[in-house]
N, C-alpha and C positions, 0 to 999 in steps of 0.2 A: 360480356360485362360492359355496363354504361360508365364513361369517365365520371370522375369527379366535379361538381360544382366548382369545387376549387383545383386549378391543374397539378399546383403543389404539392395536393393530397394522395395525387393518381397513384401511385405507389403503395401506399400504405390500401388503400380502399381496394386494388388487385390484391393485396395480400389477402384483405379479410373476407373477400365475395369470393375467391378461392378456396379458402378454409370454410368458408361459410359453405357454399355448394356441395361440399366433399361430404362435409358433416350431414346436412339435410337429406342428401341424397346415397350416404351410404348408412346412417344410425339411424337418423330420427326418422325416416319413409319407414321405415325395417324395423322401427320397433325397438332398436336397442341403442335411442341417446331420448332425453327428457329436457325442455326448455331450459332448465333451470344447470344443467351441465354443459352446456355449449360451449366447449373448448377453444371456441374464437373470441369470446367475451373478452379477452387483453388487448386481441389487433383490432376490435370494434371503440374499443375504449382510445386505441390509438390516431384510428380515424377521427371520431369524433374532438381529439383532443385539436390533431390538424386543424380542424374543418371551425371548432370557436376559435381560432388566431387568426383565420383568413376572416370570418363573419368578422370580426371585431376589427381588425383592419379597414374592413372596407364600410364598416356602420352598420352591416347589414342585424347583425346582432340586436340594436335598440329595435330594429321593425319588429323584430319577433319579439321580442320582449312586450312591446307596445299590442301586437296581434292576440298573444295570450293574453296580458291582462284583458283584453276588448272582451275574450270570449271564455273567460274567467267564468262568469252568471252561467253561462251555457253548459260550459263544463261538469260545474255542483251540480248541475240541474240531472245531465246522464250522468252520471257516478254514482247518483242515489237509486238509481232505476236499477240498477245493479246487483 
């Protein structure tokens, strides 16, 4: 498992690539777990929850902001091909 972007995180992000791998690779390969039941969905939500207070911290948060809007138009564009 790769560290965190943010080191702070590294914790939480071992929890859920742990829970994550366990799950993909004992239910979901095997047939018996479905995207939409992913029993790691809490500790992913926890990471990501980390991961915007370090992005916002450090500004990095307006780039991406800034990055989607730019590719806004692009995005309608494949979502309709859809």
């Amino acid at each position: 498992m790769s560290a965190s972007l943010a080191p702070e995180c590294n914790e939480v992000k071992e929890r859920y690539d742990t829970c994550f791998l366990k799950w993909y690779s004992e239910k979901y390969l095997r047939s018996n777990g479905k995207t939409d039941d992913n029993e790691c969905a809490n500790l992913f939500k926890d990471y990501q929850k980390c991961l915007k207070v370090v992005l916002k911290e450090k500004g990095i948060d307006k780039l991406i902001d800034e990055a989607r809007e730019d590719t806004k138009e692009n995005d309608a564009l494949y979502i309709k091909r859809k």
